[in-house]
C-alpha positions in Angstrom: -0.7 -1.2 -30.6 -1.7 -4.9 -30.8 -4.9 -5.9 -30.2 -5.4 -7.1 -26.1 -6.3 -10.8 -27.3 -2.3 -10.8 -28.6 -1.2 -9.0 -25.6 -2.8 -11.7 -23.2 -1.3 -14.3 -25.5 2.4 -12.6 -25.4 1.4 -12.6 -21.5 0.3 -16.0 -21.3 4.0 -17.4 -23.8 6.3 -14.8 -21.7 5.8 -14.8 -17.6 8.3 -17.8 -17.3 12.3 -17.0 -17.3 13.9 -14.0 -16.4 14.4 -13.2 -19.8 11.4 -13.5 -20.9 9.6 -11.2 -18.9 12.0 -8.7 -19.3 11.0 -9.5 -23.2 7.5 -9.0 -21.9 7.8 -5.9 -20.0 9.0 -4.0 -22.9 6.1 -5.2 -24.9 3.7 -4.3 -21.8 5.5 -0.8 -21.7 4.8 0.0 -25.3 0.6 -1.1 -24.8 1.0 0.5 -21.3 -0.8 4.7 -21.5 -2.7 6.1 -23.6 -2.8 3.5 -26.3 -3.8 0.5 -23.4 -6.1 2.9 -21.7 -8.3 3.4 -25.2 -9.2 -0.3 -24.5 -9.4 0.0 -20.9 -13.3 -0.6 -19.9 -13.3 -3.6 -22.0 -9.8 -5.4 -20.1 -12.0 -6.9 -17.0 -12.9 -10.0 -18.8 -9.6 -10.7 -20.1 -8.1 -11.5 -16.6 -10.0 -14.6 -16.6 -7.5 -16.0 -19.1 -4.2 -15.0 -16.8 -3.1 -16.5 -13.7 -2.8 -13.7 -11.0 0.2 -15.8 -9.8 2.0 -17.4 -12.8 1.2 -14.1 -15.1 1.2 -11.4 -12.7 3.5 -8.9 -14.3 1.0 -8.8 -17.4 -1.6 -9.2 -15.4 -0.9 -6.0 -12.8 -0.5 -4.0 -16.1 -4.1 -5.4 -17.6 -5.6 -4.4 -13.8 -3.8 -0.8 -13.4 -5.5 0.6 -16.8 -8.8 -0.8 -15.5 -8.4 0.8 -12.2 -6.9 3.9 -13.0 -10.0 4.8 -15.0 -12.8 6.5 -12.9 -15.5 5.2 -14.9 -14.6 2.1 -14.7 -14.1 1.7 -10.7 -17.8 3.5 -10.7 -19.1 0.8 -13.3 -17.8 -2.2 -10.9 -18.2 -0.8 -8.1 -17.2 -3.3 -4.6 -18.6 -6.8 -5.6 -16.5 -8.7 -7.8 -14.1 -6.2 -8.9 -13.0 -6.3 -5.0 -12.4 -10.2 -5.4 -10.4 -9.8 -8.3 -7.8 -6.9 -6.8 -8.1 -9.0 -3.3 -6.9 -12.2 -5.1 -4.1 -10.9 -7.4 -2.7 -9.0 -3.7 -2.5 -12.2 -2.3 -1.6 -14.5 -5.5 0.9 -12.6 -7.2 4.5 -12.9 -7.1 6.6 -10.8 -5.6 9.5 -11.3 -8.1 7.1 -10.1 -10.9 5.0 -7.1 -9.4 8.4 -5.2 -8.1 9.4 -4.7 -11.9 6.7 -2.4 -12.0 6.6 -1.0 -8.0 4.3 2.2 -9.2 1.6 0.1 -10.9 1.5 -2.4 -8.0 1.6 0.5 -5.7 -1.6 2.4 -7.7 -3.8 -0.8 -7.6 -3.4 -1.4 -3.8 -4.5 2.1 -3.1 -7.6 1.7 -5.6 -8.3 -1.6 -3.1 -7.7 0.4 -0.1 -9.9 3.5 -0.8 -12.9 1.2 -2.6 -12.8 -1.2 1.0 -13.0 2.9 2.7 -15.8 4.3 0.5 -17.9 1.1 1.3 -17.3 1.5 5.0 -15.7 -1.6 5.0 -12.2 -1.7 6.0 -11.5 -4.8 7.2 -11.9 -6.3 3.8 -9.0 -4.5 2.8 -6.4 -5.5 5.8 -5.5 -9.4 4.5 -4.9 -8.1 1.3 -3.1 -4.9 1.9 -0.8 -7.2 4.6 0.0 -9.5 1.6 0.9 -6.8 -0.4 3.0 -5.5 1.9 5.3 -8.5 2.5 5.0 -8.7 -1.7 6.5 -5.3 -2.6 9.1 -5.6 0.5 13.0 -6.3 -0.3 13.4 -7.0 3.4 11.6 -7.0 6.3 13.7 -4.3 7.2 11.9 -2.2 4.2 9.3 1.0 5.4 7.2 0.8 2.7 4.4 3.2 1.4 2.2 0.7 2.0 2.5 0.1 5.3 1.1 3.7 6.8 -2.4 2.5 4.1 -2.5 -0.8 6.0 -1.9 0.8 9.3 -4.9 3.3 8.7 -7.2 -0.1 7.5 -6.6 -1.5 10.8 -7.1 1.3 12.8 -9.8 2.1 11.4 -11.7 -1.3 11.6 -10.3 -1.4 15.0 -8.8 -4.3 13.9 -5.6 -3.8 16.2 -3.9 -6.7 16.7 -3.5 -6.5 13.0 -1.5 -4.2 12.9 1.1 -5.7 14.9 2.1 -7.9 12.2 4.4 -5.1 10.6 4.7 -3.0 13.6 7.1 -5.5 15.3 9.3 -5.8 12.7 12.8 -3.9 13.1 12.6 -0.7 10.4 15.7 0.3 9.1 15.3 1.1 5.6 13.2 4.3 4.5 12.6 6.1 1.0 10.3 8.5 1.8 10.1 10.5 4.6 6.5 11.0 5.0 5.9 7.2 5.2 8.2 7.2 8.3 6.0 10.2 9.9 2.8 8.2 8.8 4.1 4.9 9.8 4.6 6.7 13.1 1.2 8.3 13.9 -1.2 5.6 12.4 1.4 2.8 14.6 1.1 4.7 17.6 -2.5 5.0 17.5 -2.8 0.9 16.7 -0.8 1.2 20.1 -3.2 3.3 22.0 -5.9 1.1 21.0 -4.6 -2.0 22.2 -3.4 0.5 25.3 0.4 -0.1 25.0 0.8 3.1 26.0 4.7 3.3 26.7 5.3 1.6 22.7 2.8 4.5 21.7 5.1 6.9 23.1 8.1 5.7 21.4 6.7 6.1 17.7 4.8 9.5 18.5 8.3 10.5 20.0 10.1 9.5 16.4 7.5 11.3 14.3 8.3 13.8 16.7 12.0 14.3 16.3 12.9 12.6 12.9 14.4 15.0 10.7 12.1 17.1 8.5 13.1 20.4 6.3 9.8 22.2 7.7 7.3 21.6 10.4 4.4 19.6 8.7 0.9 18.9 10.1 1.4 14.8 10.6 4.3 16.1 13.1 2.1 18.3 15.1 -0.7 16.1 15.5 1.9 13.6 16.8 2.7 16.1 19.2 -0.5 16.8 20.4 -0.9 12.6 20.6 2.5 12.3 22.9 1.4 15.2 25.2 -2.0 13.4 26.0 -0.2 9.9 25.9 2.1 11.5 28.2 -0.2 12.5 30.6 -2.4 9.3 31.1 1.5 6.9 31.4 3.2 9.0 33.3 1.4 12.5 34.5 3.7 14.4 32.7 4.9 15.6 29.3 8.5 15.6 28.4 9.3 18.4 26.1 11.2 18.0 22.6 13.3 21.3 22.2 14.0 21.0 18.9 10.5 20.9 18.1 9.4 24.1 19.7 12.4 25.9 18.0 10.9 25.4 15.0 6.8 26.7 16.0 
């Protein structure tokens, strides 16, 4: 491959036009696996000449090799290697990081589980909310990330937080287990801020959204909307179709 310093250069001539950064993303997929990873402990410094905004499609590429390497997250542990992920989340364009969704994807969970190992996860909940609204089509859009920033705010009892995607209207979903986790982790937001009856309605849709088997995110929604039950209302309404399938 070429060296990095004429990769950050073809990065720095080719994050402009349309065209030209779908000239650059052909370039960035032949540097991008094995070949880029080789020179991946040594990339860090090289950001510095990117903007995480103007060049962020060569510059998500540059950040998911140094990320997805074990030794490296161990090497730069939290401190400034937080910063840098935290400021491209909340820099970058949208336009240019949803050419590559996986990469994007990969570097916010990096962020996510770092923020989690240093018991620290409201660092990760402005970012992670940027990212969301980044990597969204629509508002309409259930992304994976919005279950990992559900789980940052619930778990920094940051709830009010949370509200920020849980009042949007969802009508577009990819993956079924995002739905199920979108579900549980908003419903507990819900019980935290004691909105009880809203709790109910997601546990209730985790509950009876189609699934091919039973999985354990459903059943532990189950168990959440019988004890949710019981402090609104006294009772438990019972979902047929679930216990067919126990």
């Amino acid at each position: 491959m070429e060296s990095v310093e004429a990769l950050v250069a073809h990065i720095q001539g080719l994050s402009g036009s349309p065209d030209e950064l779908a000239q650059l993303h052909g370039l960035l997929k032949q540097a991008d696996g094995d070949a880029l990873r080789v020179h991946s402990a040594g990339l860090l410094p090289f950001l510095s000449h990117l903007h995480p905004g103007a060049h962020s499609l060569g510059y998500l590429y540059l950040l998911d090799s140094f990320v997805s390497s074990s030794a490296n997250l161990r090497a730069h542990a939290g401190g400034d290697l937080l910063v840098t992920v935290a400021d491209f989340l909340t820099s970058c364009s949208a336009d240019q990081i949803r050419m590559a969704p996986d990469k994007f994807l990969n570097v916010c969970r990096v962020l996510k589980n770092e923020v989690m190992q240093l018991n620290a996860p409201i660092r990760g909940i402005a970012p992670l909310r940027a990212a969301v609204r980044k990597i969204q089509t629509s508002s309409e859009q259930l992304t994976p990330l919005h279950a990992e920033y559900l789980m940052l705010c619930l778990l920094a009892k940051q709830y009010k937080a949370g509200l920020s995607v849980l009042e949007d209207d969802i009508f577009e979903v990819d993956q079924p287990k995002d739905l199920f986790l979108y579900c549980y982790y908003g419903a507990m937001i819900y019980i935290g801020l004691k909105k009880f009856r809203k709790a109910l309605e997601l546990l209730h849709n985790a509950v009876t959204a189609p699934m091919s088997s039973l999985n354990a995110i459903t059943v532990e929604a189950y168990k959440k909307y019988v004890l949710v039950s019981l402090i609104q209302s006294g009772q438990v309404y019972h979902f047929f179709a679930f216990y067919s399938d126990l």
